[in-house]
MMTF fields as JSON, N, C-alpha, C and O atoms, coordinates in Angstrom:
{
  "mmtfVersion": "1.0.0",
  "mmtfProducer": "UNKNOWN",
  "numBonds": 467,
  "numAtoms": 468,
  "numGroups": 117,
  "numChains": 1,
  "numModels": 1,
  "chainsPerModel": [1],
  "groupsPerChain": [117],
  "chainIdList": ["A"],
  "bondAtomList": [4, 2, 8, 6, 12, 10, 16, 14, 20, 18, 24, 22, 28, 26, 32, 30, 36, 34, 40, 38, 44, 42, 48, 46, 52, 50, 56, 54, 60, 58, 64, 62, 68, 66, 72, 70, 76, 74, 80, 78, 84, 82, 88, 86, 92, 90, 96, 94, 100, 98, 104, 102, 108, 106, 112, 110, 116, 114, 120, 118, 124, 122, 128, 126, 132, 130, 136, 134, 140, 138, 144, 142, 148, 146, 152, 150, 156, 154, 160, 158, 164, 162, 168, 166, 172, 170, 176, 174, 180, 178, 184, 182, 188, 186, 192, 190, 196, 194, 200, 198, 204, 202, 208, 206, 212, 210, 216, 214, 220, 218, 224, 222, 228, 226, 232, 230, 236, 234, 240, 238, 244, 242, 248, 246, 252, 250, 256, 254, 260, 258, 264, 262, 268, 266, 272, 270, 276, 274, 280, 278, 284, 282, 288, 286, 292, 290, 296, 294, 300, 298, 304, 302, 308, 306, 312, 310, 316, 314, 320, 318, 324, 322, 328, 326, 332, 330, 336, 334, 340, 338, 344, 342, 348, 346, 352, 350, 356, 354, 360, 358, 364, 362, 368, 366, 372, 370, 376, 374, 380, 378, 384, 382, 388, 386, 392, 390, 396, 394, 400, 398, 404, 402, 408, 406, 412, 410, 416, 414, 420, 418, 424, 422, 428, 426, 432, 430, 436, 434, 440, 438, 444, 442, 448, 446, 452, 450, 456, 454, 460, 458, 464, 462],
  "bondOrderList": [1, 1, 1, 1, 1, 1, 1, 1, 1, 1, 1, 1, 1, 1, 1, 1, 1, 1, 1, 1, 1, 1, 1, 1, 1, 1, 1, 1, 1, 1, 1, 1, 1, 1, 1, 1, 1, 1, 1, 1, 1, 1, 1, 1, 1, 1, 1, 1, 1, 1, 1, 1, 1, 1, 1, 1, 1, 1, 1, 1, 1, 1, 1, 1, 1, 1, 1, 1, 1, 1, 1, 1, 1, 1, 1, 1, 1, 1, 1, 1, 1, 1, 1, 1, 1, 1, 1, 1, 1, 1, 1, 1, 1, 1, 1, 1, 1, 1, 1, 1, 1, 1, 1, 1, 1, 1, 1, 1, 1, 1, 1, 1, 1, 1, 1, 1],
  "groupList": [{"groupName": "UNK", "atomNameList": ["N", "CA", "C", "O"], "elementList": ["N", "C", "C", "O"], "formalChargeList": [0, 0, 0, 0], "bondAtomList": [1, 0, 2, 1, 3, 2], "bondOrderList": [1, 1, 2], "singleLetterCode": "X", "chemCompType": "L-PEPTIDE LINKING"}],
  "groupTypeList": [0, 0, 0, 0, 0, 0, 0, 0, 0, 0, 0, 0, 0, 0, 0, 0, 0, 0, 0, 0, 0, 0, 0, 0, 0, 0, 0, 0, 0, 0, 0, 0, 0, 0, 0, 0, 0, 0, 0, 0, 0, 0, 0, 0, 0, 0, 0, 0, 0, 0, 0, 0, 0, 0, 0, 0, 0, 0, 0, 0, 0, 0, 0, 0, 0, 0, 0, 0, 0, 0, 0, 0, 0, 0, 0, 0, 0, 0, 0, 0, 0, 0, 0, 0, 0, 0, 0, 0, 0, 0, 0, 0, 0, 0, 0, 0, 0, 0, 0, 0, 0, 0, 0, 0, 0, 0, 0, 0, 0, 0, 0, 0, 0, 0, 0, 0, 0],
  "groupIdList": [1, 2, 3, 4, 5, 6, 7, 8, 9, 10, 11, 12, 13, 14, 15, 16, 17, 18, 19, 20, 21, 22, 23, 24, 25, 26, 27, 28, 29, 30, 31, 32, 33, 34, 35, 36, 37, 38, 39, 40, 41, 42, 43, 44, 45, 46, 47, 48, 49, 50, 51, 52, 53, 54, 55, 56, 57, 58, 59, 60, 61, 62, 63, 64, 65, 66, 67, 68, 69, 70, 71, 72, 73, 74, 75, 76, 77, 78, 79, 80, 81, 82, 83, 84, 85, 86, 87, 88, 89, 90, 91, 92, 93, 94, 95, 96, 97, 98, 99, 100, 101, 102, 103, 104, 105, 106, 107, 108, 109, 110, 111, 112, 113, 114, 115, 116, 117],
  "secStructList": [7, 3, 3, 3, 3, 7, 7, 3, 3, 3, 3, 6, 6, 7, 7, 3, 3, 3, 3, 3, 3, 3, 7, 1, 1, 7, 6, 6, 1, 7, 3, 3, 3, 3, 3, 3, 7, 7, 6, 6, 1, 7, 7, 3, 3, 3, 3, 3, 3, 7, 6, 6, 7, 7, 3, 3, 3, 7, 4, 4, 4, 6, 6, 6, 7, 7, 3, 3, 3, 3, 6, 6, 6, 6, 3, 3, 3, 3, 3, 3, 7, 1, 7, 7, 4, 4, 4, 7, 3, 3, 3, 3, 3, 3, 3, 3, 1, 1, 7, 7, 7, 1, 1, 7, 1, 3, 3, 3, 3, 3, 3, 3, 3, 3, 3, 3, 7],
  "xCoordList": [0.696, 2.057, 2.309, 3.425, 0.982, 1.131, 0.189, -0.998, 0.895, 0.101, 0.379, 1.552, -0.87, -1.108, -1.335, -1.98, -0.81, -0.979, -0.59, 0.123, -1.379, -0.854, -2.141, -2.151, -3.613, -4.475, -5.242, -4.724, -5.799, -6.836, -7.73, -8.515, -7.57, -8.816, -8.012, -6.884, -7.855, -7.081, -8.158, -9.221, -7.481, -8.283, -7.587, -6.375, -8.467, -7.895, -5.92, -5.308, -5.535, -4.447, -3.418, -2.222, -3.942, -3.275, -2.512, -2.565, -1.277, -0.23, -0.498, -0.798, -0.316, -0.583, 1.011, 1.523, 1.007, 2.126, 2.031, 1.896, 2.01, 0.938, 1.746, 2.3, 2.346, 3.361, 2.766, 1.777, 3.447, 3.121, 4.213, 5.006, 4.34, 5.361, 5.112, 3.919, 5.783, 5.772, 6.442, 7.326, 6.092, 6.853, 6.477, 5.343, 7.404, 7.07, 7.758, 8.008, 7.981, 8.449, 9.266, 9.302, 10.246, 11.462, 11.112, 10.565, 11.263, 10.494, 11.295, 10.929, 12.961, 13.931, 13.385, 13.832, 12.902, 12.498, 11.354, 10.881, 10.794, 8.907, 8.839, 9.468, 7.871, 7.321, 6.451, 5.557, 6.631, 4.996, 4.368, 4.914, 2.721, 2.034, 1.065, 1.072, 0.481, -0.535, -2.038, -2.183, -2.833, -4.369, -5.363, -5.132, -6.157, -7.091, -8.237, -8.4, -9.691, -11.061, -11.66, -11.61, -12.786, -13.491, -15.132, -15.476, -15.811, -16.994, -17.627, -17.447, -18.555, -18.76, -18.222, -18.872, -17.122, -15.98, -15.195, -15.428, -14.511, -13.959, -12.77, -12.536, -11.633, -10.486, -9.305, -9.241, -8.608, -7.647, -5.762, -5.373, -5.143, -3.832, -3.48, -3.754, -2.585, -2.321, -0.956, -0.714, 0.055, 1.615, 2.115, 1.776, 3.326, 3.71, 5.413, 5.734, 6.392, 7.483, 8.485, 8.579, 9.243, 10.083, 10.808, 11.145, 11.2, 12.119, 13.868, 14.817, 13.837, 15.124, 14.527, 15.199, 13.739, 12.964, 12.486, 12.209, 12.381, 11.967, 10.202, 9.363, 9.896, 8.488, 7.309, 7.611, 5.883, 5.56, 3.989, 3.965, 3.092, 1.67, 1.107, 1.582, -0.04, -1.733, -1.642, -1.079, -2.131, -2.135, -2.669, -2.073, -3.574, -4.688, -4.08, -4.741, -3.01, -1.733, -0.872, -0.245, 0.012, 1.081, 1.581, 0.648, 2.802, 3.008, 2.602, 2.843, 1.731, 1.36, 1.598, 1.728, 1.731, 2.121, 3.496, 3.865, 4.233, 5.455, 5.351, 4.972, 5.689, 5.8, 7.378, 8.24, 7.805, 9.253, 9.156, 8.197, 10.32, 10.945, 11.737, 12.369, 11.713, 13.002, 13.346, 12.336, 14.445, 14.02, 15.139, 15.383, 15.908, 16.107, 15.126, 15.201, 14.05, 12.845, 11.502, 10.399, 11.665, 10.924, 9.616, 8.687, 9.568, 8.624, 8.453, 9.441, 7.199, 7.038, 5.909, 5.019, 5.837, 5.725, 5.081, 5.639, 3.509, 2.905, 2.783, 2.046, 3.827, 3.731, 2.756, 3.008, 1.599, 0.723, 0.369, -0.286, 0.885, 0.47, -0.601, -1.168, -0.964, -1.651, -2.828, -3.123, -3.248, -4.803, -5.808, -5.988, -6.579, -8.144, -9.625, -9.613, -10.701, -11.349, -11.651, -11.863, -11.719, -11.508, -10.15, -10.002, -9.501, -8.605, -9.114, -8.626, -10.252, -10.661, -11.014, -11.555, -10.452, -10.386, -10.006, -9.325, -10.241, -9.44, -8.031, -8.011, -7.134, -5.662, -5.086, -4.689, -4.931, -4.5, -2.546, -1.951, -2.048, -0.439, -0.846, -1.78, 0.563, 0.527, 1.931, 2.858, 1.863, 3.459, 3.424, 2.747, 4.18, 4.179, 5.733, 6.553, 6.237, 7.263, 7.708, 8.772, 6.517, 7.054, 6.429, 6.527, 5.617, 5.571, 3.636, 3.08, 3.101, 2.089, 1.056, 1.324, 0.134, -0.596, -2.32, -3.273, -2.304, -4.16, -4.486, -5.573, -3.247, -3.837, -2.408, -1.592, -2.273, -0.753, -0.943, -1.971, 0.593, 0.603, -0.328, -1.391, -0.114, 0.178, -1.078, -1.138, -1.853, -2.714, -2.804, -3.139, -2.428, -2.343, -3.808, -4.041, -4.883, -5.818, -5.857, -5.05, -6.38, -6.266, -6.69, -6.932, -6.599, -6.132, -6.804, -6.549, -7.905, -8.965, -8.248, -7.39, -8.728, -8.233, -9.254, -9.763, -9.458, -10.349, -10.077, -9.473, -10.679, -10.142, -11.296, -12.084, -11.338, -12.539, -12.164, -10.993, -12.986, -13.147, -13.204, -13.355],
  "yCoordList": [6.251, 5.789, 5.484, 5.585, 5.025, 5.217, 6.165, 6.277, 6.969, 7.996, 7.783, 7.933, 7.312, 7.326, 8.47, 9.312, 8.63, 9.58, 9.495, 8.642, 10.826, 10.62, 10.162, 10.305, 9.511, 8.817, 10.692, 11.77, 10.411, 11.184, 10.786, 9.839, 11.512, 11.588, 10.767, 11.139, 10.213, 10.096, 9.57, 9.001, 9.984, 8.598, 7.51, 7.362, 6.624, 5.425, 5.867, 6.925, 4.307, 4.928, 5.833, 5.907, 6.402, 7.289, 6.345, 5.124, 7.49, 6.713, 7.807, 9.001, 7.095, 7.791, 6.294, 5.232, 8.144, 7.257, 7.003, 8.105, 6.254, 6.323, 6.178, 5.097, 6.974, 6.983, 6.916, 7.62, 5.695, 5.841, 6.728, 7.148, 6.917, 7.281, 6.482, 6.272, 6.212, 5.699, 6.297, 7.15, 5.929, 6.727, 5.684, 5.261, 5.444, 5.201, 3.453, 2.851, 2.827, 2.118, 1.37, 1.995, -0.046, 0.114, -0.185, -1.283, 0.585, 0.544, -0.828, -1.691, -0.208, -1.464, -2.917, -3.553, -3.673, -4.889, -5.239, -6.366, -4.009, -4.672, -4.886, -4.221, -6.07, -6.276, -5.395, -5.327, -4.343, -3.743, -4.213, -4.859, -3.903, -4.174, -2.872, -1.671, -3.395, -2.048, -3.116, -4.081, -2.746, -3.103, -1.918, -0.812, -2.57, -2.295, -2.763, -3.983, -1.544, -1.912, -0.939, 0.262, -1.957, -1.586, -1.229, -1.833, -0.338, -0.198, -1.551, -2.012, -2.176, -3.133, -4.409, -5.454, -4.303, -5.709, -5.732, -4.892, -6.508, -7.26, -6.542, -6.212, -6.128, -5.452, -7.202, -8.377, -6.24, -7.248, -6.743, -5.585, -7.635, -7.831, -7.309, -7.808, -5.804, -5.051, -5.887, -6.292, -5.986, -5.736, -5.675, -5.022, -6.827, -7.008, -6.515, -6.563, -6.056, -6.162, -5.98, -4.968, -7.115, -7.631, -6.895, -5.885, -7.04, -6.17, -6.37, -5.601, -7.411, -7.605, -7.195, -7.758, -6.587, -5.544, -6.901, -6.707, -8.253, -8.863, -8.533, -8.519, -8.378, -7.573, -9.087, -10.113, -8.461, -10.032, -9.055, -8.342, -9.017, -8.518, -9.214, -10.276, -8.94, -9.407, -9.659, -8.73, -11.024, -10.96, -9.975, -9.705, -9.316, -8.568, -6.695, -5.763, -6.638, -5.521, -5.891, -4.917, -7.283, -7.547, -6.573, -5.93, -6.45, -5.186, -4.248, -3.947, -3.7, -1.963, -1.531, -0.308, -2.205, -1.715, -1.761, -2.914, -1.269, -1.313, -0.911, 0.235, -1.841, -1.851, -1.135, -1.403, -0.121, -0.119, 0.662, 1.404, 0.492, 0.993, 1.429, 1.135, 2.743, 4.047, 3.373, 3.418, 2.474, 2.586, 3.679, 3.463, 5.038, 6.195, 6.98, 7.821, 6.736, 7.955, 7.196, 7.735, 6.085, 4.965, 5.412, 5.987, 5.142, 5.08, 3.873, 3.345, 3.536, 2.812, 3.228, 3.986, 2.854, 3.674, 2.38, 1.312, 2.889, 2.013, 3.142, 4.121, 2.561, 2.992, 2.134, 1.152, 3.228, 2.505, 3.141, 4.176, 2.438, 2.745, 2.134, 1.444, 2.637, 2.125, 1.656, 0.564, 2.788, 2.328, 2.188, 2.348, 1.705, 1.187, 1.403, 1.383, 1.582, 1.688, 0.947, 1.213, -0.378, -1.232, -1.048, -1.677, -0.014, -0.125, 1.145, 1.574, 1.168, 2.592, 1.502, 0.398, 2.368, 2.192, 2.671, 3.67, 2.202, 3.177, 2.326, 1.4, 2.817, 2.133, 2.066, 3.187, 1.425, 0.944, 0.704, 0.006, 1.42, 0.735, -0.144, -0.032, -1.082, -2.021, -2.137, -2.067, -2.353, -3.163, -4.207, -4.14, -5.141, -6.468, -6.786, -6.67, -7.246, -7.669, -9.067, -9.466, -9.669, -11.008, -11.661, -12.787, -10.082, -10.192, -10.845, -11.128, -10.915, -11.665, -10.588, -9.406, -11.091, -10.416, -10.715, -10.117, -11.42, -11.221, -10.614, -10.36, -10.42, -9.437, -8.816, -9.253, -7.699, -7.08, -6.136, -5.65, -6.127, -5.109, -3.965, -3.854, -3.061, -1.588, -1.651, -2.555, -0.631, -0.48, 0.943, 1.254, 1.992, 3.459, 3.614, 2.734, 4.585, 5.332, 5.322, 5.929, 4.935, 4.806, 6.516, 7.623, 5.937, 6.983, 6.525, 5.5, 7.91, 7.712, 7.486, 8.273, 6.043, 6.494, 6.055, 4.937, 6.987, 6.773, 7.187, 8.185, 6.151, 6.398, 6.36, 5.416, 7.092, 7.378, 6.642, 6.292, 6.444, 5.867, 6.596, 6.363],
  "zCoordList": [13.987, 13.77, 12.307, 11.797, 11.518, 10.456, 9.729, 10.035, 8.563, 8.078, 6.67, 6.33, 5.372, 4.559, 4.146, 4.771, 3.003, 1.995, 0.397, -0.132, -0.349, -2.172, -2.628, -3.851, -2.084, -2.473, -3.892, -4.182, -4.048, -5.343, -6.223, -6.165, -6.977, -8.313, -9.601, -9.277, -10.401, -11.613, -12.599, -12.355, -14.008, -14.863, -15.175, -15.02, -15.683, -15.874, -16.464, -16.611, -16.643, -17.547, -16.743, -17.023, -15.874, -14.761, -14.254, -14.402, -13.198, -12.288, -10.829, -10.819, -9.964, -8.126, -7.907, -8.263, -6.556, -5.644, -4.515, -3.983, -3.753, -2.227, -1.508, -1.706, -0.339, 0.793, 1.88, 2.086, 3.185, 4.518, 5.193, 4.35, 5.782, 6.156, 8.115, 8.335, 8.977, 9.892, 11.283, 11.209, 12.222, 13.457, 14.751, 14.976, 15.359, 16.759, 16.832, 17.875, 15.16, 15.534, 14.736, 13.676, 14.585, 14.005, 12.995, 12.889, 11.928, 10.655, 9.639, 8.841, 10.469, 9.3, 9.822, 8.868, 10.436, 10.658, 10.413, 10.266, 10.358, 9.93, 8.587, 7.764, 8.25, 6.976, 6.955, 7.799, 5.683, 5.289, 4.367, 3.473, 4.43, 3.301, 2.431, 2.697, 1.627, 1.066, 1.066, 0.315, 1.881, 1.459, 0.377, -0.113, 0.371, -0.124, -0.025, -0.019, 0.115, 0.593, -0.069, 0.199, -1.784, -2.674, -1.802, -0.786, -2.354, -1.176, -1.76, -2.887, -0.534, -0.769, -0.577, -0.561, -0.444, -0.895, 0.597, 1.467, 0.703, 1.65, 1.376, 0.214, 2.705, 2.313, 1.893, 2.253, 0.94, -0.028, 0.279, 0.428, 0.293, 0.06, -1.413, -2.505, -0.989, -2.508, -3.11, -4.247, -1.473, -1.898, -0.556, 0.431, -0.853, 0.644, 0.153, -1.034, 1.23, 1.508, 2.637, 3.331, 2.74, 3.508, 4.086, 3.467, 5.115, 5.733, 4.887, 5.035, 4.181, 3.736, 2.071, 1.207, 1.694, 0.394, -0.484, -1.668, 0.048, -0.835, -1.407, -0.506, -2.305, -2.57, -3.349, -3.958, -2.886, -4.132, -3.964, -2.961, -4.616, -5.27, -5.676, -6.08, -5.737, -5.814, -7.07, -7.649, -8.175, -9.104, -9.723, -10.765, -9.492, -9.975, -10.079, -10.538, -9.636, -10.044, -10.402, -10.82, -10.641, -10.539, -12.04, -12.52, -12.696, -13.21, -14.001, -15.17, -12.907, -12.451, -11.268, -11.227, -10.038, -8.832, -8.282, -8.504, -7.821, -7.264, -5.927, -5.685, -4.846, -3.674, -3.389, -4.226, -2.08, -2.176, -0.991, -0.78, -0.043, 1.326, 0.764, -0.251, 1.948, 2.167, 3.137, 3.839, 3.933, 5.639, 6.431, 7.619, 5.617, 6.038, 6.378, 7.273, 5.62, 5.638, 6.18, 6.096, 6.661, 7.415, 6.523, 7.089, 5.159, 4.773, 3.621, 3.11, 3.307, 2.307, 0.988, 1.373, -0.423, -1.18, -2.033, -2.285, -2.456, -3.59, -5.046, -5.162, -6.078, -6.919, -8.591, -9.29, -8.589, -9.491, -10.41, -10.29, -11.957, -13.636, -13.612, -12.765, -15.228, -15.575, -14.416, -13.93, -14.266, -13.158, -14.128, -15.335, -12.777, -13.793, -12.752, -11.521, -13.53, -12.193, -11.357, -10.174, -12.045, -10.648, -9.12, -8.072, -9.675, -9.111, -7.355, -6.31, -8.099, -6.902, -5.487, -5.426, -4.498, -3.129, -2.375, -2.607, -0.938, 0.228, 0.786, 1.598, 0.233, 0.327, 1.647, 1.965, 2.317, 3.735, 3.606, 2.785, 4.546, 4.622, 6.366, 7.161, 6.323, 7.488, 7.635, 6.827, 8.985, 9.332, 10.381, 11.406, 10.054, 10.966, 11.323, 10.411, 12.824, 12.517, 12.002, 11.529, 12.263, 11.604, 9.982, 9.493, 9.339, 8.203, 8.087, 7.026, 9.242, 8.872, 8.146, 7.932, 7.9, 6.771, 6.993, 6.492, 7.57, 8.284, 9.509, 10.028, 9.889, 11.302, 11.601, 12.413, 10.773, 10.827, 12.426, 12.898, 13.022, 14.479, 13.925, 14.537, 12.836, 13.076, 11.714, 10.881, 11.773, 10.225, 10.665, 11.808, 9.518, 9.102, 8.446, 7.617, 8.65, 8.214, 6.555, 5.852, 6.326, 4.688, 4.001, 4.484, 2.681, 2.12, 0.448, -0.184, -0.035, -1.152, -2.462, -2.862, -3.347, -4.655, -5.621, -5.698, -6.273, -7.746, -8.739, -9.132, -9.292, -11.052, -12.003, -12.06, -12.511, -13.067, -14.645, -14.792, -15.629, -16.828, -17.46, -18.66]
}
């Protein structure tokens, strides 16, 4: 229901655009989010937004990432400059309807990103 995509190869300094796109359910009311899971590491809170587009991010992207809903094209979209390699992971989209964020309804198949140095 959810399908990640856009993940790749980049170098640092690079920009990727990462799209879920969604199906099966009402996309305009759910809060989505973007995770992320470094190998090794515990999966992390990228970027959350509201069903009313209010948006808020992880200090640790805050501006380089842009969180943003289509909800015509029931999709949602992590847009990221300026990468780094810490920034490599397997990028997760989510949707919740009441916005929660440790155990969202819906989690989409993630999707590879690395950034090489």
């Amino acid at each position: 229901q959810l399908q990640a995509s856009g993940g790749g190869l980049v170098q640092a300094g690079g920009s990727l655009r990462l799209s879920c796109a969604t199906s099966g359910i009402i996309f305009s009311i759910n809060a989505m989010a973007w995770y992320r899971q470094a190998p090794g590491k515990q999966r992390e809170l990228v970027a959350t937004i509201a069903s009313n587009g209010r948006t808020n991010a992880a200090d640790a992207v805050k501006g380089r990432f842009t969180i943003s809903r289509d909800n015509a094209k029931n999709t949602v979209y992590l847009h990221m400059i300026r990468l780094k390699p810490e920034d490599t992971a397997v990028y997760y989209c989510a949707a919740d309807r009441f916005g929660r964020t440790a155990n969202p309804d819906y989690w989409g198949q993630g999707t590879q990103v690395t950034v090489s140095s």
